[in-house]
ROFI-63444 format. One record per residue: residue number from 1; residue in one letter; z, x, y negated of N, C-alpha, C in turn. Coordinates in steps of 0.001 Angstrom, whole numbers, plus 500000, padded with zeros to 6 digits. Layout:
<pt><pos>NUM</pos><code>A</code><n_Z>Z</n_Z><n_X>X</n_X><n_Y>Y</n_Y><ca_Z>Z</ca_Z><ca_X>X</ca_X><ca_Y>Y</ca_Y><c_Z>Z</c_Z><c_X>X</c_X><c_Y>Y</c_Y></pt>
...
// end
This chain:
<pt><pos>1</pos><code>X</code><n_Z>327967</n_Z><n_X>258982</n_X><n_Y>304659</n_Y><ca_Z>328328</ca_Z><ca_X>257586</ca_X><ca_Y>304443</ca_Y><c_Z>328438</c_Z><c_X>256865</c_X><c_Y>305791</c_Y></pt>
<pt><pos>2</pos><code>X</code><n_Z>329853</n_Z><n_X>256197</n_X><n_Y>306126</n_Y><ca_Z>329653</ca_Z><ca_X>255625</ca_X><ca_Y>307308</ca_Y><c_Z>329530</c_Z><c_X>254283</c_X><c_Y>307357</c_Y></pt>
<pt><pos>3</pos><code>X</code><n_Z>328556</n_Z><n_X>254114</n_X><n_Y>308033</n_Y><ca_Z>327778</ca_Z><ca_X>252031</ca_X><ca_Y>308085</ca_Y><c_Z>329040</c_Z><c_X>251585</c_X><c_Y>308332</c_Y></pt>
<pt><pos>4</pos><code>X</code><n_Z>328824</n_Z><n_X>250164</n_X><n_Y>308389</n_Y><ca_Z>329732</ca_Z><ca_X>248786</ca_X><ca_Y>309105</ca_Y><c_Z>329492</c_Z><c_X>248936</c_X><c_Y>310167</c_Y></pt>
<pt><pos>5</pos><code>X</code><n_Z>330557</n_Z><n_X>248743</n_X><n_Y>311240</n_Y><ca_Z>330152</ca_Z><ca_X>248411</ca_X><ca_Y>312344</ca_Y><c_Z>330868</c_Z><c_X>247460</c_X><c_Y>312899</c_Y></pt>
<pt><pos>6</pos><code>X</code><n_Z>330704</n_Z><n_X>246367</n_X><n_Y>313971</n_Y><ca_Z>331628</ca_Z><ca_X>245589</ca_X><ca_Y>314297</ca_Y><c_Z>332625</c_Z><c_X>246263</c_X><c_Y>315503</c_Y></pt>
<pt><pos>7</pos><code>X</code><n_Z>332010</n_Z><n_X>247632</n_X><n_Y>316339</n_Y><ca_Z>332691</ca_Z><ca_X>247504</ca_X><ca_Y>317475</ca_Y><c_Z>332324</c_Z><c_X>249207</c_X><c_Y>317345</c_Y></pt>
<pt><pos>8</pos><code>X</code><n_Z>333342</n_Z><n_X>250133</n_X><n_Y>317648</n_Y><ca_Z>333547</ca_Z><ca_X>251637</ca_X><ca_Y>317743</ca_Y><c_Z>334025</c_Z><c_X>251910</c_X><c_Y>319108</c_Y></pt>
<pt><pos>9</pos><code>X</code><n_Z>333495</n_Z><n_X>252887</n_X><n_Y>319644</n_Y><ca_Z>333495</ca_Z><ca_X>253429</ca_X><ca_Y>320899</ca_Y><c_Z>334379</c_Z><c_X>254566</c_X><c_Y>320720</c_Y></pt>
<pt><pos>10</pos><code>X</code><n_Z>335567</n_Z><n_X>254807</n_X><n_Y>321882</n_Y><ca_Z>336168</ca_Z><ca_X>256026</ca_X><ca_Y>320987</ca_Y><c_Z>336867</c_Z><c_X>256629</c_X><c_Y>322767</c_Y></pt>
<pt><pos>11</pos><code>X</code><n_Z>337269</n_Z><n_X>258007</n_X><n_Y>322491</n_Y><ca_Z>337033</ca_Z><ca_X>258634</ca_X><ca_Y>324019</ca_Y><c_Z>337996</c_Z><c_X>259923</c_X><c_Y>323328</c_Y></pt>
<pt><pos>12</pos><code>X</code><n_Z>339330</n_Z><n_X>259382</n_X><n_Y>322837</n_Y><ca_Z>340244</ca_Z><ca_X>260566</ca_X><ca_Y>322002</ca_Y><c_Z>340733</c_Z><c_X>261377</c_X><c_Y>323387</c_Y></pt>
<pt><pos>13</pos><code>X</code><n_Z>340337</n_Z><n_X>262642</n_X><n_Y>323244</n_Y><ca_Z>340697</ca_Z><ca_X>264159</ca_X><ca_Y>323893</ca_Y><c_Z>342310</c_Z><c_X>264470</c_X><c_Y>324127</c_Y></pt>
<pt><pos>14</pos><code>X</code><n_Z>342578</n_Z><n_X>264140</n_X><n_Y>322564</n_Y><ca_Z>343921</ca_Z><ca_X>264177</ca_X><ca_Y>322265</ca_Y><c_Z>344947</c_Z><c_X>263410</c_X><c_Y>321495</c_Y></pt>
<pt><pos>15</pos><code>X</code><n_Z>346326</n_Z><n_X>263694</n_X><n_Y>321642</n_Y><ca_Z>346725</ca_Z><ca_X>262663</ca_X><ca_Y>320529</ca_Y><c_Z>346525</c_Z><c_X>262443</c_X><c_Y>319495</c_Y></pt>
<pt><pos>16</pos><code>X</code><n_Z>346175</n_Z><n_X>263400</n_X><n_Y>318815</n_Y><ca_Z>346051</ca_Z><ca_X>263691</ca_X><ca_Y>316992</ca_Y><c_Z>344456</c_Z><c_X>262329</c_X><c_Y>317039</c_Y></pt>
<pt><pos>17</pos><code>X</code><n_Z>343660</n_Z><n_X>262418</n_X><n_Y>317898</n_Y><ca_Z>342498</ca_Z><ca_X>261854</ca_X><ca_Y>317620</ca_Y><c_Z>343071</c_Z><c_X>260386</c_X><c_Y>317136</c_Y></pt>
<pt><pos>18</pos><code>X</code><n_Z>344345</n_Z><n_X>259778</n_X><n_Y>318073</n_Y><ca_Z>343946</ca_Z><ca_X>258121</ca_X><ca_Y>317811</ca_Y><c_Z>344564</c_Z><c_X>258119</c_X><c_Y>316353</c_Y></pt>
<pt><pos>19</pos><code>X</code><n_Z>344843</n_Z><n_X>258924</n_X><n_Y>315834</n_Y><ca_Z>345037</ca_Z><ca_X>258490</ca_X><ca_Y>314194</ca_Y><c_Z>343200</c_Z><c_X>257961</c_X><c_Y>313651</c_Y></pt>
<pt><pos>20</pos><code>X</code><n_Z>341874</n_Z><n_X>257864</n_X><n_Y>313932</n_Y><ca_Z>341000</ca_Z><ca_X>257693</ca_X><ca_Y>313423</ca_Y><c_Z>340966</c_Z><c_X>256373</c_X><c_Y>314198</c_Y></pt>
<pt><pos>21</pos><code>X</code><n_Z>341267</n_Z><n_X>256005</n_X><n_Y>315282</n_Y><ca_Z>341227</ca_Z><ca_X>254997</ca_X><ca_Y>316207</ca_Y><c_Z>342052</c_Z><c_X>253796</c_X><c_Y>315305</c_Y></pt>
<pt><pos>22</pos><code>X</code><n_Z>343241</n_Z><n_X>253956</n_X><n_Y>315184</n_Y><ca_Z>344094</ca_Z><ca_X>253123</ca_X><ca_Y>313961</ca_Y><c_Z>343394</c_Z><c_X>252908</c_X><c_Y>312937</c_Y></pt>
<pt><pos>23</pos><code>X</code><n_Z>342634</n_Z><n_X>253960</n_X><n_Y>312068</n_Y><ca_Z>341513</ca_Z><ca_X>253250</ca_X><ca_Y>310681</ca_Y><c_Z>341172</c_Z><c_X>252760</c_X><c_Y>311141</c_Y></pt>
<pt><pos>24</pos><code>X</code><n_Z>340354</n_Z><n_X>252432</n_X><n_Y>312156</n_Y><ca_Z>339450</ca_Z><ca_X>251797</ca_X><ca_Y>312730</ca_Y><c_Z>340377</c_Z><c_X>250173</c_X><c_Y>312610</c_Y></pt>
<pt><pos>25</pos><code>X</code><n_Z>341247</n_Z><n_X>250382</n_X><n_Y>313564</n_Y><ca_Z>341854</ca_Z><ca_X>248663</ca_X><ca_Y>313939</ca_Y><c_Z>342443</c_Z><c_X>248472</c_X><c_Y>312301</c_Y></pt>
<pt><pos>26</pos><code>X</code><n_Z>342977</n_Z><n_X>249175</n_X><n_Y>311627</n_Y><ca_Z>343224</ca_Z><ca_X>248406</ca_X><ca_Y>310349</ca_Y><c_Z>341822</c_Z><c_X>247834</c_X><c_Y>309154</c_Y></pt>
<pt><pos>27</pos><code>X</code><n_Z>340704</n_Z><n_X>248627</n_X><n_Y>309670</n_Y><ca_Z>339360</ca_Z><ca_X>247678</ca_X><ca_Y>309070</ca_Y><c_Z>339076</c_Z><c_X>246536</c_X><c_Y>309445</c_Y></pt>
<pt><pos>28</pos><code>X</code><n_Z>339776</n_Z><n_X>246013</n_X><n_Y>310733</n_Y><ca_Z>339545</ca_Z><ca_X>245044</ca_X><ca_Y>311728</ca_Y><c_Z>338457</c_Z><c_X>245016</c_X><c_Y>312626</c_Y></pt>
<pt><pos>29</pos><code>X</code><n_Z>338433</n_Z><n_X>245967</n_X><n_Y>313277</n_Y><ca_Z>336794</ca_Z><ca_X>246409</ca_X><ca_Y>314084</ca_Y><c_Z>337498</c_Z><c_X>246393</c_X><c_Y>315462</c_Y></pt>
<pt><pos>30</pos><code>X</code><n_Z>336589</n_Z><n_X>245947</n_X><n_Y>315984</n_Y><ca_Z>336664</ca_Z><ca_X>245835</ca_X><ca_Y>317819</ca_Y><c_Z>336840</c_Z><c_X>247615</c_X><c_Y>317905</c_Y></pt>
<pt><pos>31</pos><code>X</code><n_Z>337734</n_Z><n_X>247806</n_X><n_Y>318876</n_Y><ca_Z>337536</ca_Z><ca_X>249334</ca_X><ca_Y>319128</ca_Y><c_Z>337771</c_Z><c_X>249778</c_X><c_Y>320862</c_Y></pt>
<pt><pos>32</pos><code>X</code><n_Z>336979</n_Z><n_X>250130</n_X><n_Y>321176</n_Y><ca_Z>336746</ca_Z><ca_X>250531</ca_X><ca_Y>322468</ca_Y><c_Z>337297</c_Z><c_X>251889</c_X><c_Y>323345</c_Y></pt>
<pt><pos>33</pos><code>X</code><n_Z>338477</n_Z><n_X>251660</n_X><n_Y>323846</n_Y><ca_Z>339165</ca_Z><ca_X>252883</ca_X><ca_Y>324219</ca_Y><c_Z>339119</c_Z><c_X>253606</c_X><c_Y>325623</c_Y></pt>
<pt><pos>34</pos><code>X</code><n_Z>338059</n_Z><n_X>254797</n_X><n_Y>326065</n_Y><ca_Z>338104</ca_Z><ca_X>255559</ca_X><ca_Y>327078</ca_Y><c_Z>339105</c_Z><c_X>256948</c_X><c_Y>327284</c_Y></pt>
<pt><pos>35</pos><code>X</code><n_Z>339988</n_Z><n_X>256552</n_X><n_Y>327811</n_Y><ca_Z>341431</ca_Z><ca_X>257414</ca_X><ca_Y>328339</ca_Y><c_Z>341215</c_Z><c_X>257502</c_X><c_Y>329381</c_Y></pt>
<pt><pos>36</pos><code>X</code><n_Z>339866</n_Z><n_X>257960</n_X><n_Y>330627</n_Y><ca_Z>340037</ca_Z><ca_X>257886</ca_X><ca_Y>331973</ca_Y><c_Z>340184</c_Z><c_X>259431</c_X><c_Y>331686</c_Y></pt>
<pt><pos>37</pos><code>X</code><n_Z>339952</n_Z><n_X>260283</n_X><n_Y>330478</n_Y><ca_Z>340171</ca_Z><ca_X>262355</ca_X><ca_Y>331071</ca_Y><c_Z>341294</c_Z><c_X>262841</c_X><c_Y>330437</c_Y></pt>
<pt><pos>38</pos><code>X</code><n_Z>342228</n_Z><n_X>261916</n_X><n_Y>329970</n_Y><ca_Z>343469</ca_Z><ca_X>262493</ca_X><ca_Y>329923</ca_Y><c_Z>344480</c_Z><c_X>262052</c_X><c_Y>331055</c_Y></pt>
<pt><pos>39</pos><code>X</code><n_Z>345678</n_Z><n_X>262433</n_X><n_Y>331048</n_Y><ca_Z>346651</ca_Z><ca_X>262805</ca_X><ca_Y>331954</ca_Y><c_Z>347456</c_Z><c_X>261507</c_X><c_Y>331521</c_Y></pt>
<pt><pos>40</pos><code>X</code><n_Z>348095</n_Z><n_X>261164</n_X><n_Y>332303</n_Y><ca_Z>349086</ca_Z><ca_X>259457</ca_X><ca_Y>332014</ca_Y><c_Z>350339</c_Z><c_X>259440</c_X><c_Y>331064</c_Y></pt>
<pt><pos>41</pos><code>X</code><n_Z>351021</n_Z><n_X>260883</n_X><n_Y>330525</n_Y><ca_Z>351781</ca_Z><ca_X>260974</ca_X><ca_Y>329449</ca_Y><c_Z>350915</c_Z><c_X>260750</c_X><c_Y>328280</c_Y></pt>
<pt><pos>42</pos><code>X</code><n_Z>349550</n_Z><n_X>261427</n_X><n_Y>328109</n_Y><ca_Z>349362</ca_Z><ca_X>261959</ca_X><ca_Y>326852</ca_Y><c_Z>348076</c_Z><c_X>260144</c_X><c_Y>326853</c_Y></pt>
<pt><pos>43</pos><code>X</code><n_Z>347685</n_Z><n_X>259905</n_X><n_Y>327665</n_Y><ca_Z>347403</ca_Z><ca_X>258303</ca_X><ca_Y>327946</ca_Y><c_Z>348370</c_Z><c_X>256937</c_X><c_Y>326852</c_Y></pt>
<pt><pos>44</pos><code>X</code><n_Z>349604</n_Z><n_X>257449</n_X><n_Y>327948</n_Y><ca_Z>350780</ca_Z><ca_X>256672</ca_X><ca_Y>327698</ca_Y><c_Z>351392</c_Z><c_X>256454</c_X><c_Y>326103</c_Y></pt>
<pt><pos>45</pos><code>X</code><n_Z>351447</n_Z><n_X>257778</n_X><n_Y>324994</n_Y><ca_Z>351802</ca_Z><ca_X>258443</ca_X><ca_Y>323914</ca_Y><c_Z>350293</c_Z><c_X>257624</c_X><c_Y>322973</c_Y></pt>
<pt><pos>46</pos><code>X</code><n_Z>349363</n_Z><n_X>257575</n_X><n_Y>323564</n_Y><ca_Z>347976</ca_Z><ca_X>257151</ca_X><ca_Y>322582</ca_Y><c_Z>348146</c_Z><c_X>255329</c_X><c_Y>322838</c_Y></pt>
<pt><pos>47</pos><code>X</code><n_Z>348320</n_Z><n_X>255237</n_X><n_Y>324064</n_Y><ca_Z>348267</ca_Z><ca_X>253220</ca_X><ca_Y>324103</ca_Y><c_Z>349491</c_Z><c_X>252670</c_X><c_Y>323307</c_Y></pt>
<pt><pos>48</pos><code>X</code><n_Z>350371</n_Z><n_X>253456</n_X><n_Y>323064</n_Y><ca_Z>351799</ca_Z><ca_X>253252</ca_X><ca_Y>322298</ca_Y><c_Z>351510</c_Z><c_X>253063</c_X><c_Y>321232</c_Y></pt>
<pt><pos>49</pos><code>X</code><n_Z>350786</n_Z><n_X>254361</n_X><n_Y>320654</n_Y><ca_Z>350964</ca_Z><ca_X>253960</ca_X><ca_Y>319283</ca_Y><c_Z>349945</c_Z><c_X>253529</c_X><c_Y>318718</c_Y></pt>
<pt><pos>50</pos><code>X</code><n_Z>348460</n_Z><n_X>253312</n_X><n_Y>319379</n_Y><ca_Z>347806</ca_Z><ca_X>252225</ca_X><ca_Y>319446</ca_Y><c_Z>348204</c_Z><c_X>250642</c_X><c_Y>319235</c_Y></pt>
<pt><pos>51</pos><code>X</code><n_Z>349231</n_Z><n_X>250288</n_X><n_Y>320648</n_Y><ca_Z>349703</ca_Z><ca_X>249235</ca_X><ca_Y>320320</ca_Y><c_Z>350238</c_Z><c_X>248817</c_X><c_Y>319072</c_Y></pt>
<pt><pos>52</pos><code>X</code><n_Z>350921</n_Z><n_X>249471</n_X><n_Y>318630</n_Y><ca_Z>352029</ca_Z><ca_X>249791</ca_X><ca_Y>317390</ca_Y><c_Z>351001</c_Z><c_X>248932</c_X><c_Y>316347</c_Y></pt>
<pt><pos>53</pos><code>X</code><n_Z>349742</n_Z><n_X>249783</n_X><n_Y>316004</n_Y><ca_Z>348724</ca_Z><ca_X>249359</ca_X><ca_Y>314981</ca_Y><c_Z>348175</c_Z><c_X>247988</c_X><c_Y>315322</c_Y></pt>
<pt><pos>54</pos><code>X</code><n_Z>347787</n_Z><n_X>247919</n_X><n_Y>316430</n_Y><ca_Z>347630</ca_Z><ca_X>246211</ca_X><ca_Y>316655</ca_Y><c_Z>348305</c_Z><c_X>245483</c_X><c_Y>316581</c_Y></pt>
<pt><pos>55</pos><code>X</code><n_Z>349535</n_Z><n_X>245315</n_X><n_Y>316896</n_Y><ca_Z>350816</ca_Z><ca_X>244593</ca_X><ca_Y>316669</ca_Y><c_Z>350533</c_Z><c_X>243857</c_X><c_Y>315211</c_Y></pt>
<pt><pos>56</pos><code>X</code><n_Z>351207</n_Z><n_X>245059</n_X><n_Y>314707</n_Y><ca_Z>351085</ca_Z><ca_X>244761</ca_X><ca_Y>313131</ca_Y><c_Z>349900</c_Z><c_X>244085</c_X><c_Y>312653</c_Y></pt>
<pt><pos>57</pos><code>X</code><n_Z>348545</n_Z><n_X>244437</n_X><n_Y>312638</n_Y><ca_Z>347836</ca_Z><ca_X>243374</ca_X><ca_Y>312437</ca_Y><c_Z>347214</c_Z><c_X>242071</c_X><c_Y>313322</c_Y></pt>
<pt><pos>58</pos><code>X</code><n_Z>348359</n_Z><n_X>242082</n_X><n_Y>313939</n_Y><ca_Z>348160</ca_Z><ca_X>240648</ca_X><ca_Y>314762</ca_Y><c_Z>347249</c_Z><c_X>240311</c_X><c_Y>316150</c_Y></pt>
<pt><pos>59</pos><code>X</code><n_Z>346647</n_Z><n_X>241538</n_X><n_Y>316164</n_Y><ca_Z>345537</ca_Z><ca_X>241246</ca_X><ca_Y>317239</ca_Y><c_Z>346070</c_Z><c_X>241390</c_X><c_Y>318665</c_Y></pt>
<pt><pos>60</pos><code>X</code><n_Z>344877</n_Z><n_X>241960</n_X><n_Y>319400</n_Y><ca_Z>345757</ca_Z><ca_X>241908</ca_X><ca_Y>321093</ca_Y><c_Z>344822</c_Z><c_X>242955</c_X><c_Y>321699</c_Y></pt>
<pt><pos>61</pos><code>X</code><n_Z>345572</n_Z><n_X>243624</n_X><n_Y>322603</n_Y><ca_Z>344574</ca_Z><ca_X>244632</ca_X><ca_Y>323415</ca_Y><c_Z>344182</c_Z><c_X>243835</c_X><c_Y>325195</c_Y></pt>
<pt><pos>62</pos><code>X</code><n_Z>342970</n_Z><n_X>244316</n_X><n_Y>325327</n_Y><ca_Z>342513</ca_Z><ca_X>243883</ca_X><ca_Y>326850</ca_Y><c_Z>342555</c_Z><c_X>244974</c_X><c_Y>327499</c_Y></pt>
<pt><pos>63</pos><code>X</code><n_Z>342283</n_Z><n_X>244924</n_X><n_Y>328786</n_Y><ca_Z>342230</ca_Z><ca_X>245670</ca_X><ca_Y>330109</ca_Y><c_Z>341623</c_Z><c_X>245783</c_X><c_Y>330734</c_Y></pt>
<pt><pos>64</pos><code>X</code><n_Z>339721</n_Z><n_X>246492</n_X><n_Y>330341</n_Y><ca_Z>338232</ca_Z><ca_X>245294</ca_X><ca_Y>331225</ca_Y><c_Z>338478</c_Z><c_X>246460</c_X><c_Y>332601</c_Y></pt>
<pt><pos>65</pos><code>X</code><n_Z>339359</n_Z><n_X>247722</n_X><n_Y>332143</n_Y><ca_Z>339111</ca_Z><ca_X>248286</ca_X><ca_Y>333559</ca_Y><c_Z>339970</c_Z><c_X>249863</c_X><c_Y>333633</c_Y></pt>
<pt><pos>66</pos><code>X</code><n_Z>340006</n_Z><n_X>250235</n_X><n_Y>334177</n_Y><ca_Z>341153</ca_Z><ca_X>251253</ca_X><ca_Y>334817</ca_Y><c_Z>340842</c_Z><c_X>252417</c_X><c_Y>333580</c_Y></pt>
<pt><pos>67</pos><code>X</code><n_Z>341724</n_Z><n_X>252862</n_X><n_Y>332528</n_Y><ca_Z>341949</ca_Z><ca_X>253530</ca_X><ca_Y>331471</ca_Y><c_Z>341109</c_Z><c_X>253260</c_X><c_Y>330407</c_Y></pt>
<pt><pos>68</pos><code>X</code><n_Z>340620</n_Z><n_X>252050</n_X><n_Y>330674</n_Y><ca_Z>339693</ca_Z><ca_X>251381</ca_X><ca_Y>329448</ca_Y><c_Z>340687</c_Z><c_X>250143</c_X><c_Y>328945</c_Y></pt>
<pt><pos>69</pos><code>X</code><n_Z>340593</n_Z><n_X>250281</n_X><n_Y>327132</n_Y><ca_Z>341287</ca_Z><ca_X>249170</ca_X><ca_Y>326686</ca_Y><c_Z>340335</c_Z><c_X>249364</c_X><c_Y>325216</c_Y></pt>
<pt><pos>70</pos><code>X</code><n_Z>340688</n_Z><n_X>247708</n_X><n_Y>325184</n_Y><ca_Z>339662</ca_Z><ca_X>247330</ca_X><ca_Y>323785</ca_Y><c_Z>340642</c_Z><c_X>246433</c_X><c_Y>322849</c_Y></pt>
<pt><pos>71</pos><code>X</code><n_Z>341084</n_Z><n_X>246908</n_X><n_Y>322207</n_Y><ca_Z>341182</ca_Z><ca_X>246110</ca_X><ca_Y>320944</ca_Y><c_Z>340813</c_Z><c_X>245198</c_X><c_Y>320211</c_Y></pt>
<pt><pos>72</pos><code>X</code><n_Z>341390</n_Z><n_X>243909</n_X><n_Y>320027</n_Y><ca_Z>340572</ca_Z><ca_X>242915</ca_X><ca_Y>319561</ca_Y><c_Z>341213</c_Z><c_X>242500</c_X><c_Y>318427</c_Y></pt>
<pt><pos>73</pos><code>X</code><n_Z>341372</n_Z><n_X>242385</n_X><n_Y>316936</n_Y><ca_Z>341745</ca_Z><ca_X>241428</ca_X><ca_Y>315754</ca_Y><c_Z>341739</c_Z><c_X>240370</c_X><c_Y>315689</c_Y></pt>
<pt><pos>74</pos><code>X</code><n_Z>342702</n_Z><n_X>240144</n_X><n_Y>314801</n_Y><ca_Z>343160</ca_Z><ca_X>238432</ca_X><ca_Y>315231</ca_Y><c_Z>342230</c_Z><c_X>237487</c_X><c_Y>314509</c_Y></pt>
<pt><pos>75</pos><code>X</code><n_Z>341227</n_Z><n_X>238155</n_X><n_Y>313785</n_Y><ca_Z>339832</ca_Z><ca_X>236772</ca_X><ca_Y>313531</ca_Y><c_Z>338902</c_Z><c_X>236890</c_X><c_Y>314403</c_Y></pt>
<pt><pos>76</pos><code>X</code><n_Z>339002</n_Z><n_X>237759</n_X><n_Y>315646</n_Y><ca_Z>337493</ca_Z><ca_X>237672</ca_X><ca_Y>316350</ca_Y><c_Z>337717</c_Z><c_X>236956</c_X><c_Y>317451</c_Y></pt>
<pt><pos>77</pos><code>X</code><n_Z>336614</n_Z><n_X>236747</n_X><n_Y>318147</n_Y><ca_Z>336833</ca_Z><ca_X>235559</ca_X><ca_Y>319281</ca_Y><c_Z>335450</c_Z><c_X>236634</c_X><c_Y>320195</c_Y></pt>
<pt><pos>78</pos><code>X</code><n_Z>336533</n_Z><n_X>236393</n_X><n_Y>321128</n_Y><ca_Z>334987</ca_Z><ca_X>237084</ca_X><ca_Y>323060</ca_Y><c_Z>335670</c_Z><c_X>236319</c_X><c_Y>323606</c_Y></pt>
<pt><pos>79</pos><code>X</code><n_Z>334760</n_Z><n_X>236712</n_X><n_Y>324799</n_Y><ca_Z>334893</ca_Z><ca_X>236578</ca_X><ca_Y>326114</ca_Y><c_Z>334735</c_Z><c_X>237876</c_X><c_Y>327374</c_Y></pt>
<pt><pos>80</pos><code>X</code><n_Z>336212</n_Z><n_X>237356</n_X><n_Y>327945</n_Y><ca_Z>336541</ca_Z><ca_X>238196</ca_X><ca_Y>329147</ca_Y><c_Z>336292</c_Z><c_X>237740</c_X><c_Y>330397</c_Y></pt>
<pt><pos>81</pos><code>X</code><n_Z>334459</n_Z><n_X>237385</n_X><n_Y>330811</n_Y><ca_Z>334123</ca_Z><ca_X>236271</ca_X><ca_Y>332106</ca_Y><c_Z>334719</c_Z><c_X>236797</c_X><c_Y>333268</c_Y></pt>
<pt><pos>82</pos><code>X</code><n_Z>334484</n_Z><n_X>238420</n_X><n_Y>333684</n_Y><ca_Z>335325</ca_Z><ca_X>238504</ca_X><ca_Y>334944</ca_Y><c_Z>336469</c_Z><c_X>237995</c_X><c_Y>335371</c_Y></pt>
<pt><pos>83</pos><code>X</code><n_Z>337456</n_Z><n_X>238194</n_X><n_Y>334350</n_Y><ca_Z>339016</ca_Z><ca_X>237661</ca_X><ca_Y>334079</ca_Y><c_Z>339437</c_Z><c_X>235936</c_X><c_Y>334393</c_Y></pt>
<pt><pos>84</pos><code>X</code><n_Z>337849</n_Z><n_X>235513</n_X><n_Y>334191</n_Y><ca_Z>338496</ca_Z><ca_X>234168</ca_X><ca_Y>333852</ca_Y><c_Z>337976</c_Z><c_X>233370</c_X><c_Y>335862</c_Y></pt>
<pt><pos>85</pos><code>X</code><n_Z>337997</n_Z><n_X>233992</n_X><n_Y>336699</n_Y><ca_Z>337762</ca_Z><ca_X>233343</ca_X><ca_Y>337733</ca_Y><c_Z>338647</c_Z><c_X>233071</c_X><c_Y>338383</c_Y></pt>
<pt><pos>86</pos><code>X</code><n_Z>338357</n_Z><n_X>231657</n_X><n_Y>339737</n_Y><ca_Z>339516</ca_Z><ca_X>231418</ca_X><ca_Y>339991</ca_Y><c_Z>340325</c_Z><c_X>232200</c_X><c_Y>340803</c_Y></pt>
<pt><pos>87</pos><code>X</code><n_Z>341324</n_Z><n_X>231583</n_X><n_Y>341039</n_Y><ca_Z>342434</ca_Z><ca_X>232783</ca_X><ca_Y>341828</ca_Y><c_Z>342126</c_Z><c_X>232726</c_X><c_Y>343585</c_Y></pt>
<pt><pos>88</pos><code>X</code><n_Z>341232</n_Z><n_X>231441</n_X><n_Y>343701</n_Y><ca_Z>341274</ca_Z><ca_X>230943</ca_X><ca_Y>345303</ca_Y><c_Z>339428</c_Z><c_X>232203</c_X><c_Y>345592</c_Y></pt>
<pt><pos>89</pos><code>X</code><n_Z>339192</n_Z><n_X>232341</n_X><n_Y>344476</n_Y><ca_Z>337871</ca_Z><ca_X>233767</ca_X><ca_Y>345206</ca_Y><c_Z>337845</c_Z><c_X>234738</c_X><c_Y>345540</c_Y></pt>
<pt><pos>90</pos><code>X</code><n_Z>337655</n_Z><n_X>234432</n_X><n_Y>346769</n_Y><ca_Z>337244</ca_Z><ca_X>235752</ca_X><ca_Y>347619</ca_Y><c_Z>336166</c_Z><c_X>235864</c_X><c_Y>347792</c_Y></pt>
<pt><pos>91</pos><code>X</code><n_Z>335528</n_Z><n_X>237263</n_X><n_Y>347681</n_Y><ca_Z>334098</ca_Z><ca_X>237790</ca_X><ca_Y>347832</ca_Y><c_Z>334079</c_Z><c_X>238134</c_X><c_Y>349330</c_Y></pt>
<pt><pos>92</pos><code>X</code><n_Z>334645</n_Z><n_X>238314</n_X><n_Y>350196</n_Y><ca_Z>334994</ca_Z><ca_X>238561</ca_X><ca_Y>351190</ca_Y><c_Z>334519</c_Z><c_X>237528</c_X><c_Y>352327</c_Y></pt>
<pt><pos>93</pos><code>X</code><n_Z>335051</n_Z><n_X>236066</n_X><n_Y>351865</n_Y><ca_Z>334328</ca_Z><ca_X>235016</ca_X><ca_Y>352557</ca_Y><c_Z>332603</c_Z><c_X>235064</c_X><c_Y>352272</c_Y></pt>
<pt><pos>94</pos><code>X</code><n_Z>331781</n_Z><n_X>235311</n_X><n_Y>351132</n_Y><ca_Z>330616</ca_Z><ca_X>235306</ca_X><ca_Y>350866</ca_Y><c_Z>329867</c_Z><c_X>236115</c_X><c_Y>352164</c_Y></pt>
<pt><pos>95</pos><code>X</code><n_Z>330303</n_Z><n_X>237028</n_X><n_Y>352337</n_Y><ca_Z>329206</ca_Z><ca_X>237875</ca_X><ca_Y>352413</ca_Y><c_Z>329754</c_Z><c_X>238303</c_X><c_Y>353646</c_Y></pt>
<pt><pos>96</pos><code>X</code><n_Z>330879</n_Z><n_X>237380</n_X><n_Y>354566</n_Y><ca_Z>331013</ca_Z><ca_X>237506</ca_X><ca_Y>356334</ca_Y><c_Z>330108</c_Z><c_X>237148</c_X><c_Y>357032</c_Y></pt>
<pt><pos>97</pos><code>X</code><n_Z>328951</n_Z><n_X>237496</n_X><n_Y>357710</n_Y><ca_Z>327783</ca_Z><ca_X>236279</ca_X><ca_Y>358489</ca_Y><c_Z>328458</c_Z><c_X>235608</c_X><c_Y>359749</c_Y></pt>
<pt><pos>98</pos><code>X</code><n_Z>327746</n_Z><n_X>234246</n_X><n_Y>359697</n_Y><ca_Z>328254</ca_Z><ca_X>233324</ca_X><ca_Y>360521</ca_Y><c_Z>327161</c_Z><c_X>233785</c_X><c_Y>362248</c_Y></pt>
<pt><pos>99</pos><code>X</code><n_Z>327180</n_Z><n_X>234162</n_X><n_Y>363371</n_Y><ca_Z>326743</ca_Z><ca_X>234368</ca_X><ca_Y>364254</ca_Y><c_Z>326394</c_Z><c_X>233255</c_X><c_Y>365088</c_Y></pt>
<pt><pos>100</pos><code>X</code><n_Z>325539</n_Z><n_X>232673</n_X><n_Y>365498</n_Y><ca_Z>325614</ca_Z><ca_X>231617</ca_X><ca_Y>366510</ca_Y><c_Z>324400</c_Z><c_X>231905</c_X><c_Y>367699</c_Y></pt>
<pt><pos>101</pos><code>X</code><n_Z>325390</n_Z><n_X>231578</n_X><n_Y>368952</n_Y><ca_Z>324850</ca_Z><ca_X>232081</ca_X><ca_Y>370309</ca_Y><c_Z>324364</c_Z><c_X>230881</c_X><c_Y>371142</c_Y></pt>
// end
């Protein structure tokens, strides 16, 4: 018997896998996608037709980080804080020390 969950972690090997990834987004569940150990065709072939399933039910995919994408449905509400900083920050100015002789 599988519980409710609000949010599924998923790390498909291959293509055939994101067919369970799609149940998932048509229950309307946050779904959490690790594609950093496949190759950028067979990557490319899974975010496609991924997209495809979100589309259709309205939601939107994010980008928190390099072959990671999460799925979100169009009744849930987050937050993406890294994303939302301004464009004038640089970490770069922080952490130059000022020298005085």
């Amino acid at each position: 018997m599988e519980k409710d969950f609000d949010i599924v972690f998923v790390k498909p090997r291959k293509f055939e896998d994101c067919v369970k990834c799609v149940e998932h987004i048509k229950k309307d569940k946050i779904v959490h996608i690790n594609l950093l150990d496949l190759d950028s065709k067979e990557s490319q072939r899974i975010l496609d037709y991924i997209s495809g399933a979100v589309y259709i039910k309205g939601g939107q995919i994010e980008n928190p980080g390099e072959s990671i994408f999460c799925t979100i449905p169009k009744n849930k509400t987050y937050l993406f804080e890294y994303k939302t900083k301004t464009e004038n920050y640089d970490e770069e100015e922080e952490i130059i020390p000022s020298y005085k002789k």
